[in-house]
N, C-alpha and C positions, 0 to 999 in steps of 0.2 A: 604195274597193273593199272586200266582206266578206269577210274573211278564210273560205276554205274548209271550214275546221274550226269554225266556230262553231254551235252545238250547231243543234238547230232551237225549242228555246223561245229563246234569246235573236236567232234571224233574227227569228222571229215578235212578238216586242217589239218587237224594229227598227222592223218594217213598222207595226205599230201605232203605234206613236209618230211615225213619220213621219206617218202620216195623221190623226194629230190635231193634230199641228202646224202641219199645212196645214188643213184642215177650219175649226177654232177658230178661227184668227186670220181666214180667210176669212169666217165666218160673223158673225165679229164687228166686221169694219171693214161690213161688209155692214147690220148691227140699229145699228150706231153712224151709219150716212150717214142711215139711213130718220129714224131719231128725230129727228136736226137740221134733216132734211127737212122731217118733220109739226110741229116746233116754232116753226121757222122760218114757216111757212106760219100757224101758229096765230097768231104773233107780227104776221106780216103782216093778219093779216082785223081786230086791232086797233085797229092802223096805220089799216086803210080806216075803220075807226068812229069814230077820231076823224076822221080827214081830213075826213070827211062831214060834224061836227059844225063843225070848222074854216069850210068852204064855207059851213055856214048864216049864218056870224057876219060873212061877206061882205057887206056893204049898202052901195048908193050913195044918198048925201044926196041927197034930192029937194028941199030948199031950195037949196044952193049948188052938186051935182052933183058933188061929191066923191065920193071912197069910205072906208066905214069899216069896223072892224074890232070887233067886239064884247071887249072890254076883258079878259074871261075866259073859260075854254071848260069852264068846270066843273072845274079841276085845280090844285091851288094850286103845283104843282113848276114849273106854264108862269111864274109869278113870281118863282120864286127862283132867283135870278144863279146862271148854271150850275150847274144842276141838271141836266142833262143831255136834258131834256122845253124843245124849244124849234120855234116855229113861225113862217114869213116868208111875206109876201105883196107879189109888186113885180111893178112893170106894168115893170120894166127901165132909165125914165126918171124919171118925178118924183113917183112912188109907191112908197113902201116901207113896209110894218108887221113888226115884228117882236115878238117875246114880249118878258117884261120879263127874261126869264132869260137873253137872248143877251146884255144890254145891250151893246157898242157892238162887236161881232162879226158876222156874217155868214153865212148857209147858204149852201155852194157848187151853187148851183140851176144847172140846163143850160137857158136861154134855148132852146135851136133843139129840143129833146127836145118831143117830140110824146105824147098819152095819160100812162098813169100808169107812172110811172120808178119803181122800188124798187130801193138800192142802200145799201153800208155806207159809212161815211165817218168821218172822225176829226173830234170834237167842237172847242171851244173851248180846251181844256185836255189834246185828243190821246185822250181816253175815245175808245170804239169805237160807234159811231151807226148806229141803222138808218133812212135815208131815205126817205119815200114824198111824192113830187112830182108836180102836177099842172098843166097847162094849162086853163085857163078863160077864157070870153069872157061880160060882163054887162054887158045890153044898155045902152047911153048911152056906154059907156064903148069909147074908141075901139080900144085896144090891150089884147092878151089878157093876163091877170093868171096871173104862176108861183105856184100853194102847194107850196109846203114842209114837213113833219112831221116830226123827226128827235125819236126817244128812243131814249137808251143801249140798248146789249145788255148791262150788266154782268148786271141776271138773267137774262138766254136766255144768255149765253154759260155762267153756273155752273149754270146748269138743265141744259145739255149736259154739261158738264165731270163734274156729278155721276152722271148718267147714264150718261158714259164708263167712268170712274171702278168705278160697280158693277158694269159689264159685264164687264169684262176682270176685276175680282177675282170675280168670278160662272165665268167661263170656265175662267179660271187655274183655280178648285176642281173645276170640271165635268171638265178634260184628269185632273187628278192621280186623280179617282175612276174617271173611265176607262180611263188604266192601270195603276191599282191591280185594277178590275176583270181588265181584258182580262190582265194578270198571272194574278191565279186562275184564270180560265178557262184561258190557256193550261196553266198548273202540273195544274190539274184534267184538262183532255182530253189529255194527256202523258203522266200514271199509268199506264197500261198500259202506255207503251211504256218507261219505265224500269222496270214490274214485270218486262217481258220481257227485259229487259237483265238485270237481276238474277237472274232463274232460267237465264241464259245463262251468266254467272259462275260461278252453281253446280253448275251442268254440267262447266264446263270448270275449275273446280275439285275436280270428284268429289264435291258435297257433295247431287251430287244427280243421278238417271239420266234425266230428262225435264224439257221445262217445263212449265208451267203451263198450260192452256187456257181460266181462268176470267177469258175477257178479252172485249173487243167485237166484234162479227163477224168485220170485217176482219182483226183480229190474233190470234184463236183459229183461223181457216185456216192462218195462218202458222206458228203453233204444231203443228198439229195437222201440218202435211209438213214442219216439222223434228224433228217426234219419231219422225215414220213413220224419215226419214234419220238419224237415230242411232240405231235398234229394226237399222236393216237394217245399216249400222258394225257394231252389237255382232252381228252374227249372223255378219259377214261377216269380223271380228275372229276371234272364236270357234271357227267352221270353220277359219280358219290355222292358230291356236295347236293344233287337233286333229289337222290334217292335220301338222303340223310334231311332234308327237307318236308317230302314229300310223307317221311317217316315220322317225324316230329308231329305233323299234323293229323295224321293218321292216330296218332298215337292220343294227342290231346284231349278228345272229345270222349275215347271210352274212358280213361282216368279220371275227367270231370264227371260224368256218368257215375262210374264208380263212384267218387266221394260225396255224391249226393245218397247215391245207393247207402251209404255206410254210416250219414244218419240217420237213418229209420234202425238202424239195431242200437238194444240197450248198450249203457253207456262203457263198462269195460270193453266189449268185442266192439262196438266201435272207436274207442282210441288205439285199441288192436289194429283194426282195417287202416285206419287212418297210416298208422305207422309204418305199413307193410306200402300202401297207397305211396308214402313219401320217399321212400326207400325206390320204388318202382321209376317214381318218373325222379328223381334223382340219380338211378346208374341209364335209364334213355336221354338225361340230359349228359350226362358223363361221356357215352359212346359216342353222341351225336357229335356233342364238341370235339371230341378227337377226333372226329373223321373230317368234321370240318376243317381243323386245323394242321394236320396233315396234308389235306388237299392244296391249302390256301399257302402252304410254306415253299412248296418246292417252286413256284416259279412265279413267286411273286415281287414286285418291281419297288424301288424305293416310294416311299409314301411321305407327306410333309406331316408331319406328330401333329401341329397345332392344329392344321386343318382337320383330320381324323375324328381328335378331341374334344375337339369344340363342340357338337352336338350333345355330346355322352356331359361334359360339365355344363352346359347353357340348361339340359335339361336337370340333371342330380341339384343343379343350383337354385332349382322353382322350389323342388322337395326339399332341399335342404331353409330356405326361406319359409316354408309353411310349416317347419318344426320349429323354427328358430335359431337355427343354427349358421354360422357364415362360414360358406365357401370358396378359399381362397386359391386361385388358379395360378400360377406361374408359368408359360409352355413358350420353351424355345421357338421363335418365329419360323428360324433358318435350317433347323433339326429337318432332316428325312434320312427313314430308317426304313430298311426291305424288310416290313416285316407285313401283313397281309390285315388290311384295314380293319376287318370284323373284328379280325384275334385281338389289334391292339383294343378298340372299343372293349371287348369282353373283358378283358384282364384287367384293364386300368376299370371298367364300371361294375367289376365283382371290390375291387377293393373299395372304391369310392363309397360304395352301399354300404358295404359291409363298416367302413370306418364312423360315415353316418348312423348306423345304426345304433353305435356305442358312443358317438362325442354327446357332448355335454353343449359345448357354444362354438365349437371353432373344427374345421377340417381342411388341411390343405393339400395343392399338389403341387408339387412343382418339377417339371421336367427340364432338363439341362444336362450342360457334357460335361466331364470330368475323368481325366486320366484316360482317356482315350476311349472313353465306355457313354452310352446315352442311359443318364440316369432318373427313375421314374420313381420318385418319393409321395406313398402317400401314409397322412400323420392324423392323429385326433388328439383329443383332452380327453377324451372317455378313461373308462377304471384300469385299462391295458390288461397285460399277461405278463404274468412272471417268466422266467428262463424255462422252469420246467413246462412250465403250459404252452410257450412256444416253441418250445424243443418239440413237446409229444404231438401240437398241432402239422408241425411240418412233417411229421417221423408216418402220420397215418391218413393225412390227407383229405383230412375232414371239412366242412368247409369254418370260413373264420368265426359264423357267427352259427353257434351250432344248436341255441336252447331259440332262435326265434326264425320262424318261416320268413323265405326269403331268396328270390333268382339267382342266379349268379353261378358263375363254374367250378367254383371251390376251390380248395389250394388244389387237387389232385391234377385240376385241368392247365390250374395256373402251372403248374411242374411241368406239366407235359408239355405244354406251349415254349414256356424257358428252353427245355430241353429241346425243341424244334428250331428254334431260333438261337441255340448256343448262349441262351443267356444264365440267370440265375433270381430266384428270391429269395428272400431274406427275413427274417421278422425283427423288431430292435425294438427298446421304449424309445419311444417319441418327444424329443425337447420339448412336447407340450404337454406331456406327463402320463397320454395313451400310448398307445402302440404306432409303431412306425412299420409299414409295410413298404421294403426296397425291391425293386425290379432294377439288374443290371441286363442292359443288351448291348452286342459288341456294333459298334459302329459300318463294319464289312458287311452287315447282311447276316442274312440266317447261314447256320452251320451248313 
């Protein structure tokens, strides 16, 4: 059975190969029967030339009415003692002649056989013999005379044998150039379609915004309505992330409205309004981000970390100086990771805050590769979280810093982003005795 996954040049091998290994050997037990056939045939019409010459040398004594045999037949091997060229003539009773090369042997002739017999037989010494036997009647002579012809096939048999011989090393060369050929053809008529695989990589690695069209009919159609479907993706991407903009702003100015509206009522129902208020533009920031970041995952192009970040720390690092506090940056120079520039800003500047908002003197980040993963460490000195507290912080999504107002996308968004990008976060105590908050991203790109 072919394993389902096997590419389609190496199905197409398969099949080739299979049909020359059936083809070849068919064609050549086929050219190997024909040639022993016409050999064998040629070796026989021999046979009859002598046989004929045999029969002339037949004469019966017209003095005493005997019969005789002509002493030589023009071949001097019919004289020497198994030689393999050996000829009998017997009436069955009290007539027998034989060559001088059978001497005191025997041809196994078929008495009742009728016309001309041609068959193989094993010599005097087991050699392999080709037979040709005949019935004759001359006149005087009461009872019909059997001849017999036998001469070796050891040359018809190495005449064939060499024959075979080149055939099959003939074939053997003929199968390996054909699929050696039928290899480059397929390799040759396949180019296209791993060129299209390859500008399909580059796609969905960002290293590139369409494929290729400069292909054969067939697969430049293909090309040409999957470029049409990723023109209309990026248009239909585009319009979210506008309309998710567009929405944000819309959205901003009744909520400040609002919360102005919400101190003129006494003080219970306004910490009531206030909280309903905070809830409101925290699940608008919730929705917006995810739509942002959904939009910004599927086709976006590897990005350099340090350059990205650099803004998001040059700026958290004025704030983090006018509290007092030192911000310590680490960022892989040589790092780029596909991961879509806002998202990382947002993720790494929800934690940086949020870590700021609880250190005491010290906050660091430091970004860097390990085990095959890009890893985005940020740490404080602040009072941290216990196991339980950061178990239940991850378990419901709430954001890190939950009792003090403050931006940022929350763990809820930070999940959703990981989960876009195939990554993961983390929460740990931090070597500086707060919290440590890990982002692992895989190196390939988003899932």
């Amino acid at each position: 059975m072919i394993p389902t996954r096997w590419s389609l040049a190496r199905r197409l091998l398969l099949a080739a190969g299979v049909l020359v290994l059936v083809v070849l050997p068919l064609a050549g037990g086929g050219l190997a029967y024909t040639f022993r056939e016409t050999v064998t045939a040629s070796f026989d019409e021999r046979l009859d030339s002598m046989m004929r010459v045999l029969l002339a040398a037949v004469e019966r004594d017209p003095l005493g009415g005997g019969l005789n045999v002509s002493p030589t037949l023009g071949d001097t091997r019919f004289d020497r003692v198994f030689s393999g060229w050996y000829w009998q003539v017997s009436d069955g009773e009290a007539f027998t002649r034989i060559s001088r090369s059978l001497w005191d042997q025997r041809l196994p002739l078929q008495e009742a056989a009728a016309g001309v017999v041609r068959r193989d037989i094993r010599g005097p010494r087991g050699e392999p013999l080709r037979l040709i036997e005949r019935r004759i009647r001359l006149a005087g002579h009461p009872r019909p005379l059997r001849v017999g012809l036998a001469v070796s096939r050891q040359e018809l048999d190495a005449e064939v044998a060499r024959f075979e011989w080149l055939l099959w090393l003939s074939l053997l060369a003929l199968g390996i150039l054909l699929l050696g050929g039928l290899a480059v053809q397929i390799r040759w008529g396949l180019a296209p379609l791993r060129r299209l695989h390859a500008d399909l990589r580059a796609v969905e690695t960002g290293r590139a915004e369409r494929l290729g069209t400069r292909l054969p009919a067939e697969l430049a159609e293909l090309a040409g309505a999957m470029n049409e479907v990723l023109a209309r993706d990026r248009r239909l991407i585009e319009r979210g992330r506008a309309a998710a903009g567009n929405l944000a702003h819309a959205l901003k100015t009744p909520i400040s409205v609002l919360r102005t509206l919400a101190d003129r009522h006494p003080e219970p129902q306004r910490q009531r309004v206030r909280d309903e208020l905070a809830r409101l533009d925290e699940a608008v920031r919730h929705h917006l981000a995810r739509a942002s970041a959904a939009g910004g995952a599927s086709l976006a192009g590897p990005v350099p970390v340090a350059e990205v970040l650099a803004p998001v720390v040059d700026g958290l690092t004025r704030l983090a100086e006018r509290r007092g506090i030192a911000l310590d940056a680490e960022l892989a120079p040589s790092l780029r990771l596909r991961v879509d520039a806002q998202d990382l800003q947002e993720m790494v500047g929800n934690l940086l805050e949020n870590a700021l908002h609880w250190a005491r003197e010290r906050v660091t980040l430091r970004v860097v590769v390990a085990d095959g993963e890009a890893c985005l460490d940020v740490e404080d000195d602040g009072p941290g979280m216990t196991p339980e507290q950061r178990e239940a912080a991850l378990a419901r999504g709430a954001r890190l810093d939950e009792r003090r107002s403050g931006s940022g996308l929350g763990l809820a968004i930070v999940e959703d982003l990981m989960a876009l990008y195939d990554g993961r976060l983390s929460l740990e105590a931090a070597p500086l005795g707060g919290l440590a908050a890990r982002i692992r991203l895989p190196l390939g790109g988003a899932a």
